[in-house]
C-alpha positions in Angstrom: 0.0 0.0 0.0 1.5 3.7 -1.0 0.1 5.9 1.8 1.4 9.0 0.5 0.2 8.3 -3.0 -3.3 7.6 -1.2 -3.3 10.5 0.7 -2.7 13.6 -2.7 -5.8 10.9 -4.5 -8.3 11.5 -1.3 -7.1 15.4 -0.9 -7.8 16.0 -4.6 -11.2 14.2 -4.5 -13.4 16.0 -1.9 -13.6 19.9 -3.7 -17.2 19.1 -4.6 -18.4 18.7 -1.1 -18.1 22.7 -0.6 -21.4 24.4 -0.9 -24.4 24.2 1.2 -27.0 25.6 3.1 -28.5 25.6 6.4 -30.9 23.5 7.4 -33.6 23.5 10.5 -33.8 19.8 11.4 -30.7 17.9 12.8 -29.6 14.4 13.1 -26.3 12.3 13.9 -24.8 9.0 12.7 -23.0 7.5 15.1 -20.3 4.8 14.2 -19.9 2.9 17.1 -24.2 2.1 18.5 -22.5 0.1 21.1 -21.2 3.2 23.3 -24.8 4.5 23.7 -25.5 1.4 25.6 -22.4 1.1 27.3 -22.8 4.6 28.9 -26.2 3.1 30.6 -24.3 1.4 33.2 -21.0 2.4 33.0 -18.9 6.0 33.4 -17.3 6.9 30.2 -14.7 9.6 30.2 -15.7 11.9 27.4 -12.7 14.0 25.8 -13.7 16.7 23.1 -12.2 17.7 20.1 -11.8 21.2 22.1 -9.6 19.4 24.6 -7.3 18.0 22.1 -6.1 21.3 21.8 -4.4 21.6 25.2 -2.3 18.7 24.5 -1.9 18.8 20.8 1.4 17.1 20.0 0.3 13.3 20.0 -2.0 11.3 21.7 0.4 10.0 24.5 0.5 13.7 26.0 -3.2 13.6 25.4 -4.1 10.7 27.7 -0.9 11.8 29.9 -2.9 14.9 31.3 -6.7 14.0 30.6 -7.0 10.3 31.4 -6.5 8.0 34.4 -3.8 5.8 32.0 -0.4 6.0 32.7 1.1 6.7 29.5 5.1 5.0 29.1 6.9 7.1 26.5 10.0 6.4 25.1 11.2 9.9 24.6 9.0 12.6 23.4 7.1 11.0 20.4 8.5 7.6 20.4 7.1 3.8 21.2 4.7 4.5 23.7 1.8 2.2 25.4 -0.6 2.9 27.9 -1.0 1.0 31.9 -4.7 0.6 32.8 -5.5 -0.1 36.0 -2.2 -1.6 36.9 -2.5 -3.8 33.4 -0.2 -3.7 30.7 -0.3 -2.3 27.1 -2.1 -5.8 26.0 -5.0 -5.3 28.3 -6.5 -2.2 26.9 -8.4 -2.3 23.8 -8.1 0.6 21.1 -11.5 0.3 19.2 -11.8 2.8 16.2 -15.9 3.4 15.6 -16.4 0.0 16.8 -14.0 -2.2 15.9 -11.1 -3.6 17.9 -7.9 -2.4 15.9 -5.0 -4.0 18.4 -2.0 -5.4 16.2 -2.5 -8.9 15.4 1.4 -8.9 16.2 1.9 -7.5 19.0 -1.7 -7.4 20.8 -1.7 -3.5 21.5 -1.8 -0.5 20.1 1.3 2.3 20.0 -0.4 5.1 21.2 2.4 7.3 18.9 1.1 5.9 16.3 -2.3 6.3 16.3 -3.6 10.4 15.3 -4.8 12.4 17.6 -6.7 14.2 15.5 -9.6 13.6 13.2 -12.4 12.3 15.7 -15.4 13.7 17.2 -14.9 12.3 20.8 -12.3 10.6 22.2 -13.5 8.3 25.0 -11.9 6.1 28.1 -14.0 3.6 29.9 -12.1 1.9 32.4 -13.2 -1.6 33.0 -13.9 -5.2 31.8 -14.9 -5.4 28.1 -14.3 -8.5 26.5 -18.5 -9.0 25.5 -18.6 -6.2 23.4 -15.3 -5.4 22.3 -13.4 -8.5 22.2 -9.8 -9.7 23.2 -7.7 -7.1 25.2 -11.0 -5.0 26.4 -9.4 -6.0 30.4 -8.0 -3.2 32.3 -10.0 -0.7 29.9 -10.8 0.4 26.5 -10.2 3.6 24.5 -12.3 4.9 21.7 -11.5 6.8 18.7 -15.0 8.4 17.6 -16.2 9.8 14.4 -19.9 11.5 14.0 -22.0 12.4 11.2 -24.1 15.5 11.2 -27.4 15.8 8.6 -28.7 19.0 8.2 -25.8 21.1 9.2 -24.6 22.8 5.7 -21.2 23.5 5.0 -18.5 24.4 8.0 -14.1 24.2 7.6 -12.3 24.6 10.5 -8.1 24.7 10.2 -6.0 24.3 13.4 -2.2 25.1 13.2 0.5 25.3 15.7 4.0 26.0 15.9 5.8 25.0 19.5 9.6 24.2 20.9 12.1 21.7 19.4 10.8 22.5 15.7 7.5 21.2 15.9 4.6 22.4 13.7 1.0 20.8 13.6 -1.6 21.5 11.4 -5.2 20.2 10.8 -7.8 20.6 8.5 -11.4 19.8 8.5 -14.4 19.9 6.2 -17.6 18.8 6.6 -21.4 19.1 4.7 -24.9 17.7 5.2 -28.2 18.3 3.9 -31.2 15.8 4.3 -29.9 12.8 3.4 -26.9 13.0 2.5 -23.4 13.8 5.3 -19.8 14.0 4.7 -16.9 15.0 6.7 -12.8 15.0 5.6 -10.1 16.3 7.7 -6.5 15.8 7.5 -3.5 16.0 9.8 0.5 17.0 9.6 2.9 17.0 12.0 6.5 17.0 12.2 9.3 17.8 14.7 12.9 17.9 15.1 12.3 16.9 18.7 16.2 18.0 19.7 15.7 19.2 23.5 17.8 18.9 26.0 17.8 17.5 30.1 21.0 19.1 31.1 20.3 17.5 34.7 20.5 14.4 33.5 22.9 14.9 30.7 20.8 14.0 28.1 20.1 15.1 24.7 17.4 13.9 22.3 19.7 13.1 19.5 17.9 11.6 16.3 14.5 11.9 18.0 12.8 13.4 14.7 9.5 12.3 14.1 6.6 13.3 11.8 2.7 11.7 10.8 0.2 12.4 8.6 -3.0 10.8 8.5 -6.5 11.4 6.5 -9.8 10.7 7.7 -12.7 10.6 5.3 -16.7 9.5 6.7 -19.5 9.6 4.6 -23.1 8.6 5.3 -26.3 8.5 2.8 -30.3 8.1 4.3 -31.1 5.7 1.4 -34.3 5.2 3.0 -36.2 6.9 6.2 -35.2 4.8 8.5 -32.3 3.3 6.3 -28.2 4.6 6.4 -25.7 3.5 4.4 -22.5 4.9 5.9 -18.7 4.8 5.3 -15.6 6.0 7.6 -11.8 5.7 5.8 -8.6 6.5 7.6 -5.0 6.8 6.4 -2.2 7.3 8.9 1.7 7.4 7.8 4.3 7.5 10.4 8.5 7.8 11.2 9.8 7.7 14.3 13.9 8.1 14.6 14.8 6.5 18.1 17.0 8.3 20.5 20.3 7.7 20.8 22.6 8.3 23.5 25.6 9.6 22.3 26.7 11.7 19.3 28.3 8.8 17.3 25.3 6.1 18.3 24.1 4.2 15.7 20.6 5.8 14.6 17.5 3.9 13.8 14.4 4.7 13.2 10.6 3.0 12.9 8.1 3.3 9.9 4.5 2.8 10.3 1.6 3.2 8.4 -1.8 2.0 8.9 -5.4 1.7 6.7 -8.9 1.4 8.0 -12.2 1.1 6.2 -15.1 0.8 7.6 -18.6 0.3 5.8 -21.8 0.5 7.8 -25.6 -0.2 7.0 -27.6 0.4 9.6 -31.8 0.1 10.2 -33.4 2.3 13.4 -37.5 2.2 13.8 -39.2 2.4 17.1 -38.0 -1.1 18.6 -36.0 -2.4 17.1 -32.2 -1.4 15.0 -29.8 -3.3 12.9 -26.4 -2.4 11.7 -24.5 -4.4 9.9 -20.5 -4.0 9.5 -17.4 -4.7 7.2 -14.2 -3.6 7.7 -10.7 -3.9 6.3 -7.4 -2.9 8.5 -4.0 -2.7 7.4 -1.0 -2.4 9.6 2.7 -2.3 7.9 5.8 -1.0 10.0 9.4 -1.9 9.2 12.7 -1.2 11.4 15.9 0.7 10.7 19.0 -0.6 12.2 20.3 2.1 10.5 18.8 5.1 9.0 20.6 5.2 5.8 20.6 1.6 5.0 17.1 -0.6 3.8 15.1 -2.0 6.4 15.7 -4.7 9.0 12.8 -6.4 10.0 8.5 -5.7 9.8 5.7 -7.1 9.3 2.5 -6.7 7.2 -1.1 -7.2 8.4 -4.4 -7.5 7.1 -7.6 -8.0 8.5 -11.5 -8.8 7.3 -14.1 -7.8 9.6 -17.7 -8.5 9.6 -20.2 -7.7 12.6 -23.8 -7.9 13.2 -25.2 -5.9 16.0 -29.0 -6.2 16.1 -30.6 -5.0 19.4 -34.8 -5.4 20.0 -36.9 -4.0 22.3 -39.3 -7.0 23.0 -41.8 -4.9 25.4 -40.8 -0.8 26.6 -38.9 -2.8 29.7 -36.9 -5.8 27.9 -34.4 -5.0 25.6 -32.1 -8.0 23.8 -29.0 -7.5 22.2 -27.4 -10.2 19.4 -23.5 -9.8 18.0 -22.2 -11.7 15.4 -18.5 -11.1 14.1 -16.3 -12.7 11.8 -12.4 -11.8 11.1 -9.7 -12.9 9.0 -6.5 -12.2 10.4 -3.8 -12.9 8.0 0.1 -11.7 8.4 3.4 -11.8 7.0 7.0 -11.1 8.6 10.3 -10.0 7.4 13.4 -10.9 9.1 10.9 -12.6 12.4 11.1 -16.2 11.5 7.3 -15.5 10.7 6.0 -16.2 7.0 2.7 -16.2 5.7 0.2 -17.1 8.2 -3.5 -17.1 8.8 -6.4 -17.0 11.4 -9.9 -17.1 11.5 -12.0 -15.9 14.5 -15.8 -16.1 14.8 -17.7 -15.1 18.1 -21.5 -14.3 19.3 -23.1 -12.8 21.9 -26.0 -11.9 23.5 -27.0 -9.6 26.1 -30.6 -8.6 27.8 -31.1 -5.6 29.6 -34.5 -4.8 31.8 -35.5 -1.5 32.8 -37.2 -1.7 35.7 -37.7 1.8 36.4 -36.6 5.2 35.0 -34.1 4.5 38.2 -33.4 1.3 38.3 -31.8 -1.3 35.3 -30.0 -4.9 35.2 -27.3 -6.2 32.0 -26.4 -9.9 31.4 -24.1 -10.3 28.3 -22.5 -13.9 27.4 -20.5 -14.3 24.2 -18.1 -17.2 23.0 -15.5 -16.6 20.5 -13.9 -19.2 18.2 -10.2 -19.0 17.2 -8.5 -21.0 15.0 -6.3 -23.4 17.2 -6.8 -22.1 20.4 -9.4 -22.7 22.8 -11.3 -19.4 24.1 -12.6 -19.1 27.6 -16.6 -18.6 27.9 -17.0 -14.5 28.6 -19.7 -13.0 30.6 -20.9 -10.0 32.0 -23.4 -8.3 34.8 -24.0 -4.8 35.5 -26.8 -3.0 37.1 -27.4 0.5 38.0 -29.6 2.3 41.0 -31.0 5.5 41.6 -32.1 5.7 45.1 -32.2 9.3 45.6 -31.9 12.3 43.2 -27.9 13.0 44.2 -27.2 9.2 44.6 -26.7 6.7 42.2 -24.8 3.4 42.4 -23.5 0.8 39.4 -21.7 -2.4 39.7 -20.3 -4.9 37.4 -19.1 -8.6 37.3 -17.5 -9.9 34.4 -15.1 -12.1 33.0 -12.3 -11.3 30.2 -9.8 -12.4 28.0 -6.7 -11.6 25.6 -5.6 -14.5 23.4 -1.8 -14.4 22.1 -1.0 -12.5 19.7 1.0 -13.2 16.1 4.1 -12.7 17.4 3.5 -14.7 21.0 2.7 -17.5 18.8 5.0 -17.6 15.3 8.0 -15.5 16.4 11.5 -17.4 15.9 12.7 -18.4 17.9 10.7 -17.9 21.0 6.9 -18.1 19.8 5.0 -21.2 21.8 2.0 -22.2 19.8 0.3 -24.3 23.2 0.0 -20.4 24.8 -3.5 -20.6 25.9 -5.2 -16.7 26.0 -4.9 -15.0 29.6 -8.7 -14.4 31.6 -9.6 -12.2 33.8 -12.2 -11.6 36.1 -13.2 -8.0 37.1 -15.4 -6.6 39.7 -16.2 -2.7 39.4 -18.9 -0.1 41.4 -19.6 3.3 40.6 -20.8 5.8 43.4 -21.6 9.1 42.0 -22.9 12.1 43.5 -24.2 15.0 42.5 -24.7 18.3 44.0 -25.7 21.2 42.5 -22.8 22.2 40.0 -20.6 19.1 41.7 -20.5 15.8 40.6 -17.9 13.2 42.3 -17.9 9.6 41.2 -15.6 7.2 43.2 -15.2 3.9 41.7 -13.5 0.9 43.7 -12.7 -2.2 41.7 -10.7 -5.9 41.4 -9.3 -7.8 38.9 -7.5 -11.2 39.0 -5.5 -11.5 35.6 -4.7 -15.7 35.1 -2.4 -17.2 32.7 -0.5 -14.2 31.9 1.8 -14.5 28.9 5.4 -13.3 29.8 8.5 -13.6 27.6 11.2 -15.2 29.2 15.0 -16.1 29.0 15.5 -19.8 28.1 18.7 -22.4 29.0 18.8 -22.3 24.8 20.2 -18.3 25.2 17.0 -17.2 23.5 13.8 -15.7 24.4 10.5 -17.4 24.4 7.1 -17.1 25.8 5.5 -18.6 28.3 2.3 -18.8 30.3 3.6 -17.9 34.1 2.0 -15.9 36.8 -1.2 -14.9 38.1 -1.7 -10.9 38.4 -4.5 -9.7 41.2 -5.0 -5.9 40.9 -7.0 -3.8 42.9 -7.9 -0.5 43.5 -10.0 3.5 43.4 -10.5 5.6 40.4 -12.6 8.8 41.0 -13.3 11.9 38.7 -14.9 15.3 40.4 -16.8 17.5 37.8 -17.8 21.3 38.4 -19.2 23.9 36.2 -20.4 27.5 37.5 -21.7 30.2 35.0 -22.1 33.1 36.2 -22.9 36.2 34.0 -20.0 36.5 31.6 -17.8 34.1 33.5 -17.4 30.2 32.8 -15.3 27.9 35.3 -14.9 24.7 34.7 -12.9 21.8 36.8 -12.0 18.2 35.9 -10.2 16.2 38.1 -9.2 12.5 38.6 -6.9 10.6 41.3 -6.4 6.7 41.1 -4.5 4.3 43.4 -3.6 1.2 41.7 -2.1 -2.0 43.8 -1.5 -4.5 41.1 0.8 -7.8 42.3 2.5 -10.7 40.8 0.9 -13.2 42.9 4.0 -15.8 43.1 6.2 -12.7 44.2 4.0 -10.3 46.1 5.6 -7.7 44.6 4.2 -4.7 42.2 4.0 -4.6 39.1 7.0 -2.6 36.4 5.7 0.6 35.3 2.3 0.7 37.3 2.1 3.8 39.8 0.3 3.3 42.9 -0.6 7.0 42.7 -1.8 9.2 39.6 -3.7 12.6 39.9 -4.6 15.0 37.0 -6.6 18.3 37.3 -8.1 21.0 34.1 -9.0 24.3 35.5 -10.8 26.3 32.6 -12.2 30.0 32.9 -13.5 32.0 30.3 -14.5 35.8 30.2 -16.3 36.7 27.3 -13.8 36.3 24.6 -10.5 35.1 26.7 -10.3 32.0 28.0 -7.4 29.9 30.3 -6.1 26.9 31.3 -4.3 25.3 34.1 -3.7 21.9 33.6 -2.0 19.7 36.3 -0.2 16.2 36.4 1.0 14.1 39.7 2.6 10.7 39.6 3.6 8.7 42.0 6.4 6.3 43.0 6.9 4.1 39.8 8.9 1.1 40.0 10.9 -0.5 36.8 12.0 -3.5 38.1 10.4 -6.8 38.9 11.8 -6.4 42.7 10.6 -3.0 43.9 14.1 -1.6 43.5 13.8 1.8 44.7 17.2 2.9 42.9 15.9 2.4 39.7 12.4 3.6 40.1 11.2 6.6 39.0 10.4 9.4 41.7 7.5 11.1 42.0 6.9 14.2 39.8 4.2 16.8 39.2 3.8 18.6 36.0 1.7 21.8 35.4 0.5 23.0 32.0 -1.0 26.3 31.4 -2.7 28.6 28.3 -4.6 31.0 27.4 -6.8 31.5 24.4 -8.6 34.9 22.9 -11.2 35.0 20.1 -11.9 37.7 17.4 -14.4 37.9 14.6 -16.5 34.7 16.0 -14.2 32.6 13.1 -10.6 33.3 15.0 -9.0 31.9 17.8 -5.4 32.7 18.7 -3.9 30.7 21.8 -0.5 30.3 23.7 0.5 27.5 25.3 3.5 26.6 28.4 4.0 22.9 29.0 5.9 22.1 32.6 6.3 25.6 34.1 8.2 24.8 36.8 10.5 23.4 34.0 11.0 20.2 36.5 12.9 17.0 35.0 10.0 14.0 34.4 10.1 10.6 32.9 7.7 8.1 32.6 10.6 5.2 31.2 13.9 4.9 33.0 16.3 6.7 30.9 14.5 8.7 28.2 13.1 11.9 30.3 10.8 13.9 28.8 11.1 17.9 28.0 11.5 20.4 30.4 9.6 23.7 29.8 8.2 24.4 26.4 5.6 26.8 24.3 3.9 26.7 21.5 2.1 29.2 19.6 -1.2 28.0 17.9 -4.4 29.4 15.6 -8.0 28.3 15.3 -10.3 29.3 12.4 -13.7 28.0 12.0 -16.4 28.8 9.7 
């Protein structure tokens, strides 16, 4: 696949989408019809498009600052995965409008590599997942949203930013609707020399470049009244140069680039809805040994998709939910001791929801997948949710999970083990939330006991291989606070979040690498007619990077403050300037590669 020849076809293509006109009645499409349901028993941590702004260089510093993940970057703009709950990167679940989009190689998702632009919502939900959205969905899952609008007429809106260490960011976005007819194309550029400096710790991000691009393109046609036929396309194309330590180091780098296509046709009427899915995913990377020479080693993956979801309503009360999903995973590896290989997965599952009263509503889910030569654990799920009082409400969960092994777990030479059986999970979650006025505080204990987890470990042969091994029991408090006060011309906003995770390896007792027992984030936003700032806050705890608690290695604990401030003109302009770490402390979230001290960036938002 030639991304970049891909991405001057799809720019060329959409001119004739730019004239409209208003129209009174309005109407969305939205992608993933699962999250609508989800949210009825379960808190969902919504970020908007506006918020993206704040933390605009990539997706890690995204979730960094407005999420309860613990983000571990390699160095500004490198590999990067997320820690959910005291999992690892292979328990949480990226789904993109829907679908799971994990590597079949490597079972997660590089958080660097996915664009942080383009979406309509970005959303967390912390928790078991595994009956809607499949293998990986254990600590959590994160969800890369796209809307359509009908009715809306023509709007563009161009975001571009220039900021420290030669970095420039720029975003486009066009949409139109009428009726029956909705589409909506934006693209996004960014690159950056990425050269700062940690004198403290000596250290210099030498050959730490990195730049992405990525196009996303959704259409969506009412073919009928109660009839959509709808289509979302994405493009990304990505190099990462990986930091070296000293001037003369040999430099590497990483390509990436990724293709998803997604085509939707869905039925709504009064009780009951239907939409039916295929998809096509693409994920390519290769690996430099050395910058100037051809590639080392990569991989190529493809994947077929196809999901039913058809959800009836058999009296106002009862409410049943049926899943059906097929994939074809197929892959190839250079230079892994993997060749051509391919797996089929089926699964179904249903689930039944009763609504007792406006207050009070029960979920059972079941769903057994089939994969090709390994045998899949029966999933389940439970959740209910009470209103006893108007500032009260409680929710609980019970559910059981899984994550099978991935491509490279299995097939990689030497040290794949093709009798790895997946790793389960059972998880136990409340929600308390309270609301008071302008206040709302939810407080959410939970438990997880993580079996069969798959390890890679040195062998007697000199190699490594993997394994099977430990038990993981993980337990633990996430909590978000909300509060919003208008008053007059003046609009204050707070969002704030604190989580304690304990997560153990049961044979040793000990915690987990790279799982803080502590994170805390805060957003303070005020606005006064046309100005607007932010104050934007970050504490982590004691980290430990060693399987023995080590406390010379680990990583102390740090807080980092972000602030900016905004002004609009015209009602179309936006101008806003940006400090990242004020107190210009030193911060890392991997042993050896701190992040950047204090930074700015400049940026511009035009909308009409």
């Amino acid at each position: 696949m030639d991304i970049k020849k891909s991405l001057v076809l799809i720019f060329s293509a959409y001119g004739c989408f730019l004239s409209a006109q208003e129209k009174a009645i309005d109407t969305v499409y939205i992608f993933d019809n699962q999250m609508n349901k989800v949210k009825l028993f379960h808190n969902v941590n919504t970020i908007r498009p506006k918020d993206f702004e704040k933390n605009a260089t990539n997706l890690s510093e995204l979730l960094r600052f407005q999420s309860q993940l613990y983000i571990k970057e390699n160095g500004r703009g490198a590999v990067s995965s997320p820690s959910f709950r005291g999992t690892s990167a292979g328990h949480t679940a990226f789904v993109w409008n829907g679908i799971n989009i994990n590597s079949a190689f490597l079972g997660q998702g590089d958080v660097n590599n996915i664009p942080l632009f383009g979406y309509d919502e970005l959303e967390v939900k912390a928790g078991g997942g595994s009956v809607q959205y499949g293998s990986s969905a254990i600590g959590g899952s994160i969800h890369l949203n796209n809307n359509l609008e009908f009715n809306k007429g023509f709007h563009t809106s161009l975001f571009s930013e220039a900021a420290s260490f030669g970095t420039f960011n720029n975003f486009l976005r066009t949409s139109f609707s009428n009726e029956k007819f909705s589409v909506k194309v934006s693209g996004n550029y960014v690159i950056s020399q990425n050269d700062y400096e940690v004198p403290e710790k000596e250290y210099i991000n030498r050959n730490g470049r990195f730049y992405n691009s990525s196009i996303n393109i959704g259409a969506s046609y009412k073919i009928a009244p109660h009839q959509t036929i709808s289509w979302q396309n994405q493009i990304f194309d990505g190099s990462q140069h990986y930091p070296i330590f000293t001037e003369n180091g040999n430099k590497t780098k990483y390509k990436a680039q990724t293709l998803r296509s997604l085509l939707s046709w869905d039925i709504t009427k009064n009780d009951f809805s239907n939409s039916l899915k295929a998809a096509y995913t693409e994920d390519n990377f290769q690996y430099f040994g050395d910058i100037d020479k051809p590639k080392e080693s990569g991989a190529e993956g493809k994947n077929y998709i196809f999901r039913n979801d058809f959800n009836y309503f058999i009296t106002p009360k009862l409410n049943v939910n049926a899943i059906g999903e097929f994939q074809v995973n197929k892959g190839s590896g250079y230079q892994s001791g993997i060749g051509d290989i391919s797996r089929n997965i089926g699964s179904a599952a249903g689930l039944i929801r009763y609504f007792v009263t406006p207050d009070l509503r029960f979920e059972a889910g079941i769903k057994k997948d089939f994969v090709e030569n390994i045998s899949s654990p029966f999933l389940y799920s439970f959740s209910g949710k009470w209103q006893p009082v108007k500032w009260y409400q409680v929710g609980a969960s019970f559910s059981r999970n899984f994550k099978f092994p991935t491509f490279n777990d299995l097939y990689w030479q030497k040290g794949g083990n093709p009798d790895l059986v997946p790793e389960t999970s059972t998880n136990v979650d409340m929600d308390h939330e309270f609301t008071f006025g302008d206040l709302k505080l939810t407080v959410s204990p939970y438990y997880m006991d993580i079996k069969n987890y798959i390890n890679w470990l040195p062998t007697a042969a000199g190699y490594w291989a993997a394994f099977n091994t430990y038990s993981v029991e993980i337990y633990g408090l996430d909590s978000r606070v909300t509060y919003q006060k208008n008053f007059r011309d003046h609009h204050f906003t707070f969002n704030g979040g604190y989580t304690y995770s304990k997560s153990t390896n049961k044979v040793t007792g000990l915690q987990m690498m790279y799982v803080p027992l502590h994170k805390a984030t805060g957003n303070i936003d005020y606005r006064y007619r046309f100005l607007s700032v932010y104050v934007q806050g970050l504490f982590n705890g004691l980290t430990y990077t060693t399987t023995d608690e080590k406390r010379a290695d680990a990583i102390d604990p740090y807080f980092v403050l972000n602030t900016g401030v905004s002004a609009n003109f015209l009602n179309h302009y936006t101008l806003g300037f940006k400090v990242n770490n004020i107190t210009d402390i030193v911060y890392q979230t991997v042993s050896y590669y701190p992040l950047p001290k204090r930074n700015y960036s400049i940026y511009i938002n035009i909308n009409f």
